[in-house]
N, C-alpha and C positions, 0 to 999 in steps of 0.2 A: 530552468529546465535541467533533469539530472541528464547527464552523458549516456548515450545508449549503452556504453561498453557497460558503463558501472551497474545499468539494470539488468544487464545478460548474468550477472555474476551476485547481485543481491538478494536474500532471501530472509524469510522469517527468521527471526533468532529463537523463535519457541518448538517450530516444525520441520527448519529448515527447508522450503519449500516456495515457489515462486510468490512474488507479491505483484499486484496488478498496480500500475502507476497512473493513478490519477490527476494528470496533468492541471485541468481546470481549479481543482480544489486542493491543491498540492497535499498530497497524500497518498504513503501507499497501502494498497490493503490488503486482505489476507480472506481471501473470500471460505475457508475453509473454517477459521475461528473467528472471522466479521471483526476482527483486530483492525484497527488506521494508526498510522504512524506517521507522525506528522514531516514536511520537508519544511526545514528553514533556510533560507539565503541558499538553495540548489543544494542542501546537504540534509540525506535523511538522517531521523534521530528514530535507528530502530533499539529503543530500550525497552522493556516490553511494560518496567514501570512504567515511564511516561507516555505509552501507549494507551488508545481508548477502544471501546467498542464500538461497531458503527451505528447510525441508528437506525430504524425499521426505513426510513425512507432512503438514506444512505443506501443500504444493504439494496432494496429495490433498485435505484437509480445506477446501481455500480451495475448490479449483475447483468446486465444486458452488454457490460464488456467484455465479457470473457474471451471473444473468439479475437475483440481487437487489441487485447492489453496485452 
């Protein structure tokens, strides 16, 4: 689990803008460009190479977090 401090202060490196933390599936997203960014061993790797797109049911199953993430 990332450190709350560290997610008040993380953001997109493309938008610079909040990313929702997906705790369950460790990843964070970017509901604005559907970007995930994978978390390994509690450390994000936002490189926006090794970043992916999410996919239609991702994107569905995320967006219902918005008011919690």
């Amino acid at each position: 689990m990332i450190d709350r401090h560290l997610l008040d202060i993380l953001v997109d490196p493309e938008d610079h803008q909040e990313l929702w933390y997906v705790l369950d599936e460790q990843v964070l997203y970017n509901p604005r460009s559907l970007r995930k960014y994978d978390v390994r061993d509690n450390i994000p790797i936002l490189l926006v190479d090794e970043s992916s797109t999410a996919t239609s049911e991702e994107q569905q199953r995320w967006s219902s977090m918005g008011d919690s993430a």
